[in-house]
C-alpha positions, 0 to 999 in steps of 0.5 A, a space after each residue: 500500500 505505502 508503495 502505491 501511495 509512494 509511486 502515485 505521489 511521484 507520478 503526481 509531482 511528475 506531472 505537477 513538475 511538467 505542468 510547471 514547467 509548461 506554464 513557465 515556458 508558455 510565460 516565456 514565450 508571451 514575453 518573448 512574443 511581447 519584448 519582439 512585439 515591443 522591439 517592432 512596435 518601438 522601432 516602428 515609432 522611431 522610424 515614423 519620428 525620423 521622417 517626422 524630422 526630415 519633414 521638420 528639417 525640409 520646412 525648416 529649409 523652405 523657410 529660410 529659402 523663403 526669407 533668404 529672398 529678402 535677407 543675406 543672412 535668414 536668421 532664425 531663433 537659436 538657443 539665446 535668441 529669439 528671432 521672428 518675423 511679419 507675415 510679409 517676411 519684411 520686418 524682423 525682431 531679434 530678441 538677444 536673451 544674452 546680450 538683453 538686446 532688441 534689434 529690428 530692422 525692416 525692408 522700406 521705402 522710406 524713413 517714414 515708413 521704416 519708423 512706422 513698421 519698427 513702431 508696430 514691431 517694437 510694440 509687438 515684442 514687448 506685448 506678445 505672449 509665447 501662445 500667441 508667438 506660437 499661433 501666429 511665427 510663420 515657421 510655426 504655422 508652417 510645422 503645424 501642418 506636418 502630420 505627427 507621429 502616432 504616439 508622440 505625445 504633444 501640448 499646447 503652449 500657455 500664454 506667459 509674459 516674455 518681455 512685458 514684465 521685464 520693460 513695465 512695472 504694472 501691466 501694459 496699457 496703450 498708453 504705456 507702450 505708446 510711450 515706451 515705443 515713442 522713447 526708443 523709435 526716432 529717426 535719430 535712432 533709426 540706421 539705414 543702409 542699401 538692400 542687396 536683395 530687394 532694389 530701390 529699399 533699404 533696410 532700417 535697423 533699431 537697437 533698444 537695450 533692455 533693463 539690466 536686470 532683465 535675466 533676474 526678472 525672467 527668472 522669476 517668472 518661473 519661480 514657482 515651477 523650478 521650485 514644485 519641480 526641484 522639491 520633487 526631484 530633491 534637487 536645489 532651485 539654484 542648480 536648476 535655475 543656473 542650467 536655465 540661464 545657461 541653456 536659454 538664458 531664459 529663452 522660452 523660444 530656444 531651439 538648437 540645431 540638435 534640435 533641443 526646445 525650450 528653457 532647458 533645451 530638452 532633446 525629444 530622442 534622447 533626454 526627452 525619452 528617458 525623461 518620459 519614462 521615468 515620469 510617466 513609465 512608457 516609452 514616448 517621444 514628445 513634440 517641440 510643442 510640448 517642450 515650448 510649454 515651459 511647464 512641461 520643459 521644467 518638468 523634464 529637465 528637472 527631472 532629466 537632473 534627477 535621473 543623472 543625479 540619483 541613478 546614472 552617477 549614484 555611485 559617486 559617493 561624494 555629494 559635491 563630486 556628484 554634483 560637478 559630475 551632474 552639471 558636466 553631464 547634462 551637457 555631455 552624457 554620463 559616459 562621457 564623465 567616465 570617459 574623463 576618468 578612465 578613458 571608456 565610458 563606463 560609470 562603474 569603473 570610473 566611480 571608485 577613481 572618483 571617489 579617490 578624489 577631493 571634490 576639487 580635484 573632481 572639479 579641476 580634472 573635468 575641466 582638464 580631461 573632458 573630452 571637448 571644449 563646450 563641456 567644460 565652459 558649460 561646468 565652469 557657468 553653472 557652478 558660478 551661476 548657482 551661487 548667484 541663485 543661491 544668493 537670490 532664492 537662497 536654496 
């Protein structure tokens, strides 16, 4: 009897065991069959947003074909500047974030008709809000038409003061930009020279200063974002702020020719999608939309620094080290860091040769041994920059 139950008991765990072993090779194969699933569906997506930038980059081209009709030099926005233009692509303002510059110039007949069109251009730059530039810059309009890729994940861009809060005390009225117009736009101030493009014009240029302390005044308009954001992301406002000014300075119209958007200048295929993931837990590309709204972009680039605070350089015991580490790479690339240390790109290595060292002597390597020249400059601006963010929000 006890033989039975003995031989009936290993026939049951026999099976049992089998019937395990089926149910987790069928799990593997679901997963195997999702991870391929996943592979195509991802490199599907990626395909689709790299015709999306083709797109991008051709209307990109056609526009400043298009202006280079009426200009030499067809300027466009960069990370410092903002650049827009009249439908008519005639007049253009060039808001220089850097330098606290407005210049305008237009395409005239006429001294006359030069200080009417710069008066219009002037009152306009100093008003507009980042929607309404977003809705009515001719490059925008010309985007907007592109179909985006199914997935990417797109917003509106808020309407926020660009220079309004800066060149008044109290909110703009009709009288109040009548005269700040009627200050800076005489014939005096006006200068002219010939047209190579457009024959029997010139072109009339106006350069108005803006007030000194314009980057302070900027910065406070999001206050209250970079402080939510670096609570959440247990970081201080003064990194968070001294990256801005040193990316943007403040710019919300910033993009590169990477292309990075933004305060932050977030690029979409790479710290925009690890950002995303961290956020959010799925896999996305984000639009230029989305990274104009400067919300959005405080939120990723705040976060982009947790990520390579706490996870890609975690193992850099050093808190100060870290940091140093963190602002470089934000620039850089975490490997890149390693590469600084070690010669390959791996943090794991290059973490107990950190960790040898004095924060200074952290600090000194990176500006000697990063592997280029914009990593380094960039290093150097944002720690001094954050003293000076220490010293104005005091964290």
């Amino acid at each position: 009897m006890h033989k039975y139950i003995l031989i009936v008991a290993c026939v049951v765990s026999t099976l049992a065991a089998q019937s395990a072993q089926d149910f987790k090779n069928q799990q593997m194969q679901g997963f195997n069959k999702e991870k391929k699933q996943f592979g195509i569906y991802k490199k599907s997506q990626e395909e689709e947003f790299d015709t999306y930038l083709k797109e991008q980059d051709k209307a990109y081209k056609a526009y400043k074909k298009e202006l280079g009709v009426f200009w030499d030099e067809p300027k466009t926005s960069t990370k410092k500047e903002w650049v827009s233009y009249t439908k008519d692509k005639k007049t253009r303002t060039n808001v220089d974030f850097s330098k606290e510059t407005i210049t305008i110039e237009t395409i005239a007949s006429s001294p006359q008709e030069a200080k009417r069109k710069l008066q219009t251009a002037l009152a306009k730059a100093v008003t507009v809000d980042t929607k309404t530039v977003q809705e009515t810059d001719p490059l925008e309009q010309k985007l907007a038409k592109i179909k985006k890729p199914q997935g990417v994940i797109d917003d509106n861009v808020e309407p926020e003061p660009i220079l309004s809060t800066i060149v008044f005390k109290d909110k703009p009225t009709k009288e109040s930009v009548k005269a700040y117009v009627d200050k800076y736009v005489s014939l005096e101030n006006i200068k002219a020279e010939d047209s190579t493009k457009v024959k029997h014009k010139k072109i009339y240029s106006l350069n108005v200063a803006l007030p000194k302390d314009t980057m302070i005044k900027r910065s406070k308009i999001y206050y209250n974002e970079v402080k939510k954001n670096a609570e959440k992301q247990r970081l201080p406002m003064a990194l968070v702020f001294a990256v801005m000014h040193t990316e943007s300075s403040f710019n919300p119209r910033a993009r590169s020719h990477i292309p990075a958007y933004g305060l932050m200048q977030i690029v979409p295929r790479t710290a925009g999608m690890d950002t995303y993931m961290y956020l959010y837990k799925k896999k996305k590309l984000v639009s230029g939309n989305y990274l104009y709204n400067s919300a959005n972009n405080i939120k990723m680039g705040t976060a982009y620094l947790h990520i390579l605070y706490y996870k890609y350089l975690k193992d850099v015991k050093n808190l100060d080290s870290r940091l140093y580490c963190t602002i470089a790479a934000y620039n850089t690339g975490a490997g890149n860091i390693a590469w600084a240390f070690t010669r390959n790109y791996n943090m794991k290595n290059a973490a107990p040769m950190i960790n040898t060292k004095s924060p200074k002597e952290v600090y000194n390597k990176l500006l000697r041994d990063l592997r280029y020249d914009e990593p380094k400059h960039y290093l150097t601006k944002v720690s001094k920059r954050m003293g000076a963010y220490y010293r104005l929000y005091g964290s």
